[in-house]
C-alpha positions as a Markdown table, in Angstrom:
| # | Residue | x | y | z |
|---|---|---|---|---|
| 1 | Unk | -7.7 | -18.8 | -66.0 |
| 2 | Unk | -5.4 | -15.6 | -67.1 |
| 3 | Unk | -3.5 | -14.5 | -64.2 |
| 4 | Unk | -4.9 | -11.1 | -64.5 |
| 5 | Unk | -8.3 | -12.3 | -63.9 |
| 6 | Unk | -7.5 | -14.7 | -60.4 |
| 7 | Unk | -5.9 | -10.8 | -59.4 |
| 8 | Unk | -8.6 | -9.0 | -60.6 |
| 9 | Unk | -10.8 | -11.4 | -58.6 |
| 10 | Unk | -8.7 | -11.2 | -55.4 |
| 11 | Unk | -9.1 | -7.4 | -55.6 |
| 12 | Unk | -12.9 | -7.6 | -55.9 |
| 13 | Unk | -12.9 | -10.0 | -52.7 |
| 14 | Unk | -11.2 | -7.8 | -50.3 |
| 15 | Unk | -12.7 | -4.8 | -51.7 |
| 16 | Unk | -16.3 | -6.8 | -51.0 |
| 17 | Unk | -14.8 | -7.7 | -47.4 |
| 18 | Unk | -13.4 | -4.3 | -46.4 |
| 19 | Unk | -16.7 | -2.8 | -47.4 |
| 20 | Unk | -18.6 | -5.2 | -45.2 |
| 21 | Unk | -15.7 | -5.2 | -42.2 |
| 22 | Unk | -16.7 | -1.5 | -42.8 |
| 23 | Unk | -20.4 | -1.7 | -42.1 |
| 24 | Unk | -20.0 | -4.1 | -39.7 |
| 25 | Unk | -18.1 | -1.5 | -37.7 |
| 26 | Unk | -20.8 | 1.6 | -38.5 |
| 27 | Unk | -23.2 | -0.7 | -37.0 |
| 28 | Unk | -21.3 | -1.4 | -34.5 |
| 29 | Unk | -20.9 | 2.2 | -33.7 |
| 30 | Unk | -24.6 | 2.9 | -33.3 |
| 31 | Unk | -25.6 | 4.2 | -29.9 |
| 32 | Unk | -27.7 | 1.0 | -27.8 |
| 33 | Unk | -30.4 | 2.0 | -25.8 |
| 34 | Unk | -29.0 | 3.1 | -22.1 |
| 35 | Unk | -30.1 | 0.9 | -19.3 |
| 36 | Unk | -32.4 | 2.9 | -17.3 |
| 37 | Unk | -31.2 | 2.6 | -13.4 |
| 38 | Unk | -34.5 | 1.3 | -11.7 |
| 39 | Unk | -33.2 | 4.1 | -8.9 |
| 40 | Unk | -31.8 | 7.4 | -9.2 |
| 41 | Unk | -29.4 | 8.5 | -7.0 |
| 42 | Unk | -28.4 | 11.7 | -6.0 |
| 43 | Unk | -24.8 | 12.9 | -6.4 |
| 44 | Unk | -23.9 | 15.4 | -3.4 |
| 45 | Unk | -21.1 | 17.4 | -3.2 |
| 46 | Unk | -19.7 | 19.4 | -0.4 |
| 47 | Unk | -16.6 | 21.7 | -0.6 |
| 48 | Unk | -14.0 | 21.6 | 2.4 |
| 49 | Unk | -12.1 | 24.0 | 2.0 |
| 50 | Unk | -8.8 | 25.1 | -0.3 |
| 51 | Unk | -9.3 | 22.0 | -3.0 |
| 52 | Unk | -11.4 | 19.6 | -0.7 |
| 53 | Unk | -14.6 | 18.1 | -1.4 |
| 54 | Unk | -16.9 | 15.4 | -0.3 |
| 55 | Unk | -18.9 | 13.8 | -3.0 |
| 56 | Unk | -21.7 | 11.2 | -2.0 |
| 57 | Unk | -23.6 | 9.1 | -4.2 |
| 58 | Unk | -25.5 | 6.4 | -2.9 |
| 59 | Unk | -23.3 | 4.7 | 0.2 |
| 60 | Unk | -20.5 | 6.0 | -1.9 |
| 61 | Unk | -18.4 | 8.3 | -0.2 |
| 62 | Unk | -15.0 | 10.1 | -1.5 |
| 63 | Unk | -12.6 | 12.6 | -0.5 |
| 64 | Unk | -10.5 | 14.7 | -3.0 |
| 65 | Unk | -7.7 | 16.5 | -1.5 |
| 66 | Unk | -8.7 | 16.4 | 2.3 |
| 67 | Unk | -7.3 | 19.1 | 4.0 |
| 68 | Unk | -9.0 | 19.7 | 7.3 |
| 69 | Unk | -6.8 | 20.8 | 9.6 |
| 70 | Unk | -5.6 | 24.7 | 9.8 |
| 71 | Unk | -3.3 | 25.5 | 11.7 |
| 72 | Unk | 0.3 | 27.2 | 12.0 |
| 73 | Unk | 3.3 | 24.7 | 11.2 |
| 74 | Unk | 5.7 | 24.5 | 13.7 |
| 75 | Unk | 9.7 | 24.2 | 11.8 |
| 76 | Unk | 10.8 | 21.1 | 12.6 |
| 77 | Unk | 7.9 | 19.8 | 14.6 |
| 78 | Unk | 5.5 | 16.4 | 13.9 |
| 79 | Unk | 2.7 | 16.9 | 12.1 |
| 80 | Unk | -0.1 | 16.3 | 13.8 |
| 81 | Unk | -3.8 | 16.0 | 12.6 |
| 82 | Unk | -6.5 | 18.1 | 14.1 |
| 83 | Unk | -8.9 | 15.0 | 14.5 |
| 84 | Unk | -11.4 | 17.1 | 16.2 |
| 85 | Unk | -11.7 | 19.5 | 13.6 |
| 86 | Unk | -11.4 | 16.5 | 10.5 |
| 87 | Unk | -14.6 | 14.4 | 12.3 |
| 88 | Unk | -16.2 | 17.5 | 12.6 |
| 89 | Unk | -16.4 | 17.2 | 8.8 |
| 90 | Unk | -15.8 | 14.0 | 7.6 |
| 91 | Unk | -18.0 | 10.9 | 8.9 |
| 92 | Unk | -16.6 | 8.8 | 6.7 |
| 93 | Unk | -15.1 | 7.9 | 3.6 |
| 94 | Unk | -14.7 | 5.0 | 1.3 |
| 95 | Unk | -12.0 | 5.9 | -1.1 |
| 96 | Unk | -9.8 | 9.4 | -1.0 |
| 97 | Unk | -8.1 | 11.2 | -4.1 |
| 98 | Unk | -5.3 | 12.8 | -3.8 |
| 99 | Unk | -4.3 | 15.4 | -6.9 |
| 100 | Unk | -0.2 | 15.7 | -5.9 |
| 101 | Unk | 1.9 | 15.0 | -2.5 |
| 102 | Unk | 1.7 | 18.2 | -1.1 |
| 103 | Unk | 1.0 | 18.7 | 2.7 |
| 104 | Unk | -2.1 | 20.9 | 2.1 |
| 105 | Unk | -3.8 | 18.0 | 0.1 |
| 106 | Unk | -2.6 | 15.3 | 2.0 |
| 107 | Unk | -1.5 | 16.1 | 5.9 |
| 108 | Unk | -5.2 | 14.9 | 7.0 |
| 109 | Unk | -5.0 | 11.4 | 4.4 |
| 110 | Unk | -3.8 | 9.6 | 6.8 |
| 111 | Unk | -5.8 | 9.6 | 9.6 |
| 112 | Unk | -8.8 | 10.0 | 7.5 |
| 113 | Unk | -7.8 | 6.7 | 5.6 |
| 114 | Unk | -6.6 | 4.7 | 9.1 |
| 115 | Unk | -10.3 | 5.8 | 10.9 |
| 116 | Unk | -12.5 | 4.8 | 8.3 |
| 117 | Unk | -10.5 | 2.3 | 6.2 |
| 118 | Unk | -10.7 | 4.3 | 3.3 |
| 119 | Unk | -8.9 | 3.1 | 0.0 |
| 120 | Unk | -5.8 | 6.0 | -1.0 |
| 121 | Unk | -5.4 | 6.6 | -4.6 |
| 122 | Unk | -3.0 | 8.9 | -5.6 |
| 123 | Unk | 0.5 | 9.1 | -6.8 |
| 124 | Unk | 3.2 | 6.9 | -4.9 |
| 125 | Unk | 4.2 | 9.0 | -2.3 |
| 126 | Unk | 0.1 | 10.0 | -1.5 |
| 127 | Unk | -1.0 | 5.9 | -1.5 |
| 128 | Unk | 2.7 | 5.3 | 0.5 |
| 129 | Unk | 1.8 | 7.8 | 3.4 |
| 130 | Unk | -0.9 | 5.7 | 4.6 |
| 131 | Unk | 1.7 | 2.4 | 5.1 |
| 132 | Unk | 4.2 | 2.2 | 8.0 |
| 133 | Unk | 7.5 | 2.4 | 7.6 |
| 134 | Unk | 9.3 | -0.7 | 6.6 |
| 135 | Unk | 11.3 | -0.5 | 10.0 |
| 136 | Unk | 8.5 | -0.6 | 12.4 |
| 137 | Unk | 7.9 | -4.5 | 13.3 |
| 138 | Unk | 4.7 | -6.0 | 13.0 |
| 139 | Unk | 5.5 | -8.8 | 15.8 |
């Protein structure tokens, strides 16, 4: 055989498979039929104030940005939680999101998070707030 034809003939070949790799793929692409839940659940969402909310779905319960407690900072003083004012709110919480490390998103996380067992997601400082510090013995 010429060697022009066995290249001619290789061309043909992966033209023929690209083309079918290609429809392969378009079918592949095609929308599938959704799964239809056999029970809707509702998706309820309730504002807490400044960037909070509360958004239930099911048993589901999360947090974004949990600021509960309002009150004047002290300079130099402890923060302390207002956990009258929080469980006046919040009855629970399964996981909490927080957007950035700022006090009025996360000064409440804590306590939230240690009273419920809630799972923090956030950046390092927001998901660190929630451990003890390394120093404190566990014995």
């Amino acid at each position: 055989m010429p060697r022009r034809f066995v290249s001619l003939a290789k061309l043909l070949l992966l033209v023929v498979l690209y083309f079918l790799w290609i429809a392969q793929s378009i079918g592949a692409a095609e929308p599938q039929p959704a799964a239809v839940p056999s029970e809707s659940k509702p998706v309820i969402m309730k504002w807490l104030g400044v960037a909070g909310w509360e958004i239930r779905t099911g048993n589901t319960i999360v947090l974004i940005d949990p600021f509960l407690t309002r009150k004047d900072r002290v300079r130099d003083a402890e923060w302390k939680t207002d956990e009258e004012a929080v469980l006046r709110v919040v009855d629970g919480a399964d996981y909490i999101f927080a957007g950035h490390s700022h006090a009025d998103h996360i000064a409440d996380i804590p306590f939230i998070a240690k009273r419920f067992g809630s799972k923090v997601i956030g950046s390092r400082t927001t998901v660190n707030i929630r451990k003890p510090p390394a120093w404190i013995s566990h014995s």
